[in-house]
N, C-alpha and C positions, 0 to 999 in steps of 0.2 A: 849824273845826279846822285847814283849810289856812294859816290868817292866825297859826297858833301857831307853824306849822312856817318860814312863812316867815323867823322870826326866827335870826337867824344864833346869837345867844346861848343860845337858847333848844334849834337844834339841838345843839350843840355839851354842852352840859348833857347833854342826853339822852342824846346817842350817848354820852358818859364812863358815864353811869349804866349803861347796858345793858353796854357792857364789861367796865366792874369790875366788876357784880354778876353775871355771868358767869361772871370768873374768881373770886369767890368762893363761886360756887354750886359748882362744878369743886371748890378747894382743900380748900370743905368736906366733898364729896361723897365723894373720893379720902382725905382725913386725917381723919372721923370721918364714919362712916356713917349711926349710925344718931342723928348728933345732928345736930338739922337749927338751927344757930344764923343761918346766912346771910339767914333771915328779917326777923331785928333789922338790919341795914343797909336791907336792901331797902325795907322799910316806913319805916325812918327818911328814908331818904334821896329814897324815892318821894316823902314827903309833902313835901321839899322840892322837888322836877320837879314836884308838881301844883301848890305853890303859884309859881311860875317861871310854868309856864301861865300861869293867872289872871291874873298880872300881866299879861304879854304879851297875852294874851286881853281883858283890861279896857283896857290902853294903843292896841290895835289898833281895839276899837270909839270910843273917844275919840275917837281920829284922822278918822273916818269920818264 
C-alpha cells in the first residue's frame, strides 16, 4: 500500500478526489437534504482512484 502512495500521480489524483468530493458532499448536503445524489461522483469517480492504484500497484511490483 505504501509503494501506491509513493506515486506522485497517483497522490495528487487522490487528494483532488478527497476534496472535491468533499465539497460536493457539503454543497449537497447544505442545497438538498434529504437527496443524497453526491454518491454517483463518488462511486464513479472512486472506481477510477482504485483503478489508478492498480495500475500504480501492478507497475511498482514490475519494477521489483
Amino acid at each position: 500500500m505504501s509503494d501506491i502512495f509513493a506515486d506522485q500521480g497517483f497522490r495528487t489524483h487522490f487528494t483532488v478526489y478527497i476534496v472535491v468530493n468533499l465539497m460536493l458532499i457539503a454543497i449537497n448536503l447544505i442545497t438538498a437534504p434529504g437527496t443524497y445524489w453526491f454518491i454517483w461522483p463518488l462511486f464513479g469517480w472512486g472506481l477510477g482512484v482504485l483503478g489508478h492504484a492498480v495500475g500504480v500497484g501492478g507497475a511498482s511490483k514490475e519494477q521489483h
